[in-house]
C-alpha positions as CSV (number, residue, x, y, z in Angstrom):
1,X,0.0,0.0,0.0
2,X,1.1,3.7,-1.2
3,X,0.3,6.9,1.5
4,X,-0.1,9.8,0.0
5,X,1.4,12.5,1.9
6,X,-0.5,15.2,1.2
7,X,-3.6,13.2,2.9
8,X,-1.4,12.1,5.9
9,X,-0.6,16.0,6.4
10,X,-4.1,16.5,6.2
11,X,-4.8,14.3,8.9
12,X,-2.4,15.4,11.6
13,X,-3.3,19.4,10.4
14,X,-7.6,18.1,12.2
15,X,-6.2,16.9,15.2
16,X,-5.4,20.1,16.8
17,X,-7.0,23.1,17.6
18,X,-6.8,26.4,15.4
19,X,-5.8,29.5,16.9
20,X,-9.3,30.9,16.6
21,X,-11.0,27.8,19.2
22,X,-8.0,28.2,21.7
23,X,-8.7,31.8,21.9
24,X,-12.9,31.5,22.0
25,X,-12.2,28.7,24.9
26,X,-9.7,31.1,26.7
27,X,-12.2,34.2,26.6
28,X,-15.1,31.9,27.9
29,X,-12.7,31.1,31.0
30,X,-12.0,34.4,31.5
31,X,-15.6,36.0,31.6
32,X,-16.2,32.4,34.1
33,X,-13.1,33.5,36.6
34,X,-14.4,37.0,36.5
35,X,-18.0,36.4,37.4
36,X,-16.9,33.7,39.8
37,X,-14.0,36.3,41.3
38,X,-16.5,38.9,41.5
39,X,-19.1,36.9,43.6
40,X,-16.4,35.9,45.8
41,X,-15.5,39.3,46.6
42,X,-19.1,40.7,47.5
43,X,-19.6,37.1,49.6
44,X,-16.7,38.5,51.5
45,X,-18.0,42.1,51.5
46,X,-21.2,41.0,52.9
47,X,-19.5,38.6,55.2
48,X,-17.5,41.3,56.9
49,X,-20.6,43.4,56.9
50,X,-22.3,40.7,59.0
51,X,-19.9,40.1,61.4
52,X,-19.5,44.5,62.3
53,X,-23.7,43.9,62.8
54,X,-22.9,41.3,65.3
55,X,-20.0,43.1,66.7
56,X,-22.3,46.4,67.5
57,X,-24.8,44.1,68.7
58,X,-22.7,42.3,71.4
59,X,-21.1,46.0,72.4
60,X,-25.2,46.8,72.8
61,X,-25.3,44.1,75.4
62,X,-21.9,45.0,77.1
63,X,-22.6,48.8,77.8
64,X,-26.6,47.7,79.2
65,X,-25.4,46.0,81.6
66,X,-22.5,48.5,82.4
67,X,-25.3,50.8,83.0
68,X,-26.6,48.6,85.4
69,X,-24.1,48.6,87.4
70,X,-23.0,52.6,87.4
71,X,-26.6,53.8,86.6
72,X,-24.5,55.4,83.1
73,X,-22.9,55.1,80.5
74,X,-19.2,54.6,80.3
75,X,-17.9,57.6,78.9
76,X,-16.2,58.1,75.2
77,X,-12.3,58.6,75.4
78,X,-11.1,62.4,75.1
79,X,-9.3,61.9,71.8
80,X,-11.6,61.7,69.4
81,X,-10.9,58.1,68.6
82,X,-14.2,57.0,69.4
83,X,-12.9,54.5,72.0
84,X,-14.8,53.4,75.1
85,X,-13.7,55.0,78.7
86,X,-14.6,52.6,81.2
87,X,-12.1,50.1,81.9
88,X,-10.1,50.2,85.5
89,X,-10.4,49.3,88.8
90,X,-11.2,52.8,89.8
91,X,-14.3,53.9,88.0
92,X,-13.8,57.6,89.3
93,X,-11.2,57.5,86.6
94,X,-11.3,55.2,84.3
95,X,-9.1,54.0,81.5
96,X,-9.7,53.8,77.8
97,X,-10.6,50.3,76.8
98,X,-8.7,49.2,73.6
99,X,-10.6,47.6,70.7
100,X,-9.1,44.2,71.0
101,X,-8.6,44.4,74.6
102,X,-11.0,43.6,77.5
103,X,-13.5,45.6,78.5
104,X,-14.1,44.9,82.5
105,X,-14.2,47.8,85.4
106,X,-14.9,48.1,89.2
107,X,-13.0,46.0,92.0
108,X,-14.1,42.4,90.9
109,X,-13.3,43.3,88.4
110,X,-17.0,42.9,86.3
111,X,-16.1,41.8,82.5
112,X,-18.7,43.3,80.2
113,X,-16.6,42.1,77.4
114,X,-13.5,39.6,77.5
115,X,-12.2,41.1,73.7
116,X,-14.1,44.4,72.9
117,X,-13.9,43.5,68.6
118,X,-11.9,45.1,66.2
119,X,-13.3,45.5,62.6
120,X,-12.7,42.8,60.2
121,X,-10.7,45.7,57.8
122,X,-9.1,47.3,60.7
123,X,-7.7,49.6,61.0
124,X,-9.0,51.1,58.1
125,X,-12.3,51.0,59.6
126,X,-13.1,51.1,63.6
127,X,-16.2,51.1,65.3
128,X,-17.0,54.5,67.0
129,X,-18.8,55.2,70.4
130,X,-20.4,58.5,71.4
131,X,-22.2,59.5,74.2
132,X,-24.2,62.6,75.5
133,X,-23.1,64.5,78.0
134,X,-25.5,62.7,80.5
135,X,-24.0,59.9,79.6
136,X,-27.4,58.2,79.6
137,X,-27.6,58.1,76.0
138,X,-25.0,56.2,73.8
139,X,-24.6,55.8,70.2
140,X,-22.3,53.0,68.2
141,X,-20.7,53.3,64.5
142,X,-19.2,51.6,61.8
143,X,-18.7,51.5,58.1
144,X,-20.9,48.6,56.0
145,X,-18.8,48.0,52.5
146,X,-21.9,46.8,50.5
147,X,-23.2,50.2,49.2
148,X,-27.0,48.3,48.9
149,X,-27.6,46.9,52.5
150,X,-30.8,48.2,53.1
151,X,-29.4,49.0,56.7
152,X,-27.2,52.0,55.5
153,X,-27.9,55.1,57.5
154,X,-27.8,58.8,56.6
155,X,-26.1,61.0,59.1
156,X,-26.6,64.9,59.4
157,X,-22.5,64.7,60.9
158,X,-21.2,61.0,60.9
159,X,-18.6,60.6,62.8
160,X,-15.2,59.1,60.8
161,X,-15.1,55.7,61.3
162,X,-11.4,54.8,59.8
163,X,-8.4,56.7,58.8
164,X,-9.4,57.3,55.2
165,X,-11.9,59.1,53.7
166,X,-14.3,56.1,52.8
167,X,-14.6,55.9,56.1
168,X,-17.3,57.9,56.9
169,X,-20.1,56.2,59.5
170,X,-22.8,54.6,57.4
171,X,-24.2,52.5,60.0
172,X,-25.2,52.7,63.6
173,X,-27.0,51.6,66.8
174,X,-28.2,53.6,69.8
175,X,-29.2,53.2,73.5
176,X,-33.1,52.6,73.4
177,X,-33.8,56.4,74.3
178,X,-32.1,57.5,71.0
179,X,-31.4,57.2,67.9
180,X,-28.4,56.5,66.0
181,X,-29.1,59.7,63.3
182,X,-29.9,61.8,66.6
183,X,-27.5,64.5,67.4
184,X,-25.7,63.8,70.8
């Protein structure tokens, strides 16, 4: 039997892919790993989200039931940083309680909070605490990343909730007698 070579070229030539299918197959991969990069991004967006929710939550429960013990509110630290003052042995001058650190006062000494949280992006965002100058009224912060959580607030003068500009409060909880868009 006689190949003909031009047939056997022809041959070999089908069994590969053209240039054309190899880059059709690599542009369909890339709009997948986009889409799928994307969705894994706003999962984690929303996941940090959920956990600063949680976090001002718990903080809720820690300053109630400092105020029922001192009949107050612990009050905010004198720097600006939006840092709670209440930690210490002597409550008659307190200490500034670190986020990260332990939030306890009085001789036992009473732990409201074994680690007072630090935000998940920290420290480009940090939760904020205000209070008025009653100190029965208390407000919390933080920034929420997902632009369309329904639980975005408006402020008439957020507090800054970060070192950057994006870090403007969008998202806050208050003592029962206020509210977290009142003006303390």
């Amino acid at each position: 039997m006689r190949y003909d070579d031009s047939s056997m070229k022809h041959h070999i030539n089908q069994l590969g892919f053209t240039l054309m299918e190899l880059m059709i197959v690599m542009m369909i991969i890339g709009i997948l790993v986009t889409i799928v990069a994307g969705s894994f991004m706003q999962t984690k967006l929303k996941s940090r989200d959920a956990q600063r929710k949680s976090d001002i939550a718990q903080l809720q429960r820690s300053l109630e039931a400092y105020f029922n013990d001192y009949q107050q509110y612990p009050d905010p630290a004198d720097d600006g940083t939006g840092k709670i003052q209440g930690c210490g042995v002597d409550q008659s001058n307190p200490t500034v309680c670190d986020w990260g650190g332990a939030f306890s006062a009085g001789t036992g000494p009473t732990i409201y909070m074994i680690q007072l949280p630090n935000d998940p992006k920290q420290p480009t965002i940090q939760y904020f605490y205000r209070t008025d100058s009653t100190h029965m009224k208390y407000q919390l912060f933080t920034v929420l990343e997902n632009a369309q959580d329904l639980d975005i607030m408006t402020f008439s003068a957020p507090p800054t909730c970060g070192d950057s500009v994006t870090s403007v409060c969008n998202y806050g909880r208050s003592s029962s007698n206020a509210k977290p868009t009142d003006t303390l």
